[in-house]
N, C-alpha and C positions, 0 to 999 in steps of 0.2 A: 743658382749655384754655378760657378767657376772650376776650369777646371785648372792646375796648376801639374807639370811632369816635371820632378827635378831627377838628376841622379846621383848614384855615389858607389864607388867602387874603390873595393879593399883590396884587389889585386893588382898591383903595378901592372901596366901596359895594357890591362885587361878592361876594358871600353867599348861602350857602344857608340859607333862613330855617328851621331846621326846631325842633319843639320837644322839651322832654325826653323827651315819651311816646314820639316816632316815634323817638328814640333809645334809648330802653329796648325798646321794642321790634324793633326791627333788631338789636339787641345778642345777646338773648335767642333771635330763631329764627335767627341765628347761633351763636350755644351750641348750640343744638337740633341744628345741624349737625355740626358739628365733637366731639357727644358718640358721635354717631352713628358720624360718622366721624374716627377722633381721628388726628390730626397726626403723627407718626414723628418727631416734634424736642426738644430741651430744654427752646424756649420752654413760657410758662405760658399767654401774653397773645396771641393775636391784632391786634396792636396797625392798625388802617387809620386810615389818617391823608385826611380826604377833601378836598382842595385843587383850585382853580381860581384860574385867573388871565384870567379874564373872555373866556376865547377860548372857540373851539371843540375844544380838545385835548381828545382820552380819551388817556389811559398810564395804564397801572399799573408801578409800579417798586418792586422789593422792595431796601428800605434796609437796615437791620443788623437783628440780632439781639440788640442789646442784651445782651452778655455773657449769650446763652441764656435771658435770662427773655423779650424779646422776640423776635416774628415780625412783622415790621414791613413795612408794606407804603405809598406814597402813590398813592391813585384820584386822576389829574387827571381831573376831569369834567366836561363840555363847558358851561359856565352858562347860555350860550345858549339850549341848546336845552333845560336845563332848568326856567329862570326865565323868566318872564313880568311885565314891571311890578313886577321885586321881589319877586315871590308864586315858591315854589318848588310844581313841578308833582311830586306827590307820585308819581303813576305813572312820569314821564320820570325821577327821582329814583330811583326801587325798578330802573329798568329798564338804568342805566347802573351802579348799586353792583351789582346782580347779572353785569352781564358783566363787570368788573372781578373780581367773588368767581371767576368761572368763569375767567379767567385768574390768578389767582393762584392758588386751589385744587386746578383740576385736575391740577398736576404733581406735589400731591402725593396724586393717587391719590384724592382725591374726585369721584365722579361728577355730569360735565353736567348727566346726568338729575335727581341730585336736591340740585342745588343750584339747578335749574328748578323742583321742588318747591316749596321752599324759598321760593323768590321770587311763585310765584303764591300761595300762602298769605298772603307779607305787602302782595301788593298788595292782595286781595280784604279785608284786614283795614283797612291803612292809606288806600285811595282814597276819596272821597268820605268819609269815616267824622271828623266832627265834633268826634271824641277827639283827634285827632291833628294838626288845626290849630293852627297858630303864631298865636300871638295875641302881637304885639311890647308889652314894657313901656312903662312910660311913659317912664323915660329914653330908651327906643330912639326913640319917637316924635318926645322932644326932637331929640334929635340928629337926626334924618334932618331935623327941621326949620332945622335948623344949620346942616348941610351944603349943601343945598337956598339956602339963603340967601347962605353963602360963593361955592358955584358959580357963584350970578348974579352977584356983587358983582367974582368975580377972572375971569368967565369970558373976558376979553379981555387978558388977562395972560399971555402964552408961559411965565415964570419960576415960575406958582404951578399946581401938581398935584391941585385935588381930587377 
């Protein structure tokens, strides 16, 4: 089984910045996991889907199965308390997808233990560690300079949402 991290966020500007390595990596000592301990289902995919809507919600809620190729799971995860200034905190990050892993995996028969493994390895790799900072494009730059500019311009507008 694979593992696959998409996201999706309902909140304008509210994102977890994170970049492809800390996704390839998170991906990967989740494979390490799941080879270890393999899943009892049809799915292929591990599919997490990691979503916030700019509150303080954690839920994990397991969605379909995607006619058995999928194992589909959505982490709401608290942004708040993850994000800072826009900058995502790579530890508060590792440390809310890991209790999320540990409720969705545990029932089937993965252990706490070393799915707590698991997660001190990828904090001690991805914390502080230089590889694994988001550095935003320059479109990203644009735009946040965009939106930043809209906000001020409709910010006294009830009818307009940015």
């Amino acid at each position: 089984m694979r593992t696959s991290l998409f996201t999706y966020y309902n909140e304008p500007s509210c994102f977890f910045r994170l970049s492809a390595e800390t996704k390839g990596f998170l991906m990967s000592a989740i494979d390490e996991l799941l080879e270890k301990y393999p899943i009892k289902v049809k799915a292929q995919t591990l599919e997490i889907l990691l979503c916030n809507d700019g509150t303080d919600r954690f839920e994990v809620i397991k969605t379909s199965t995607g006619r058995g190729q999928y194992l589909s799971f959505q982490f709401w995860l608290p942004y708040p308390k993850i994000t800072k200034n826009k900058v995502t905190d790579l530890e508060s990050f590792t440390n809310f997808l890991f209790e999320g892993l540990i409720l969705a995996l545990e029932p089937f028969g993965i252990p706490k233990s070393e799915i707590q493994k698991i997660q001190e390895i990828v904090k001690n790799e991805l914390v502080e560690n230089p590889k694994y900072v988001y550095v935003p494009s320059r479109d990203e730059l644009v735009m946040e300079k965009i939106l930043a500019e809209m906000k001020e311009k409709y910010k006294d507008n009830p009818n307009i949402i940015i």
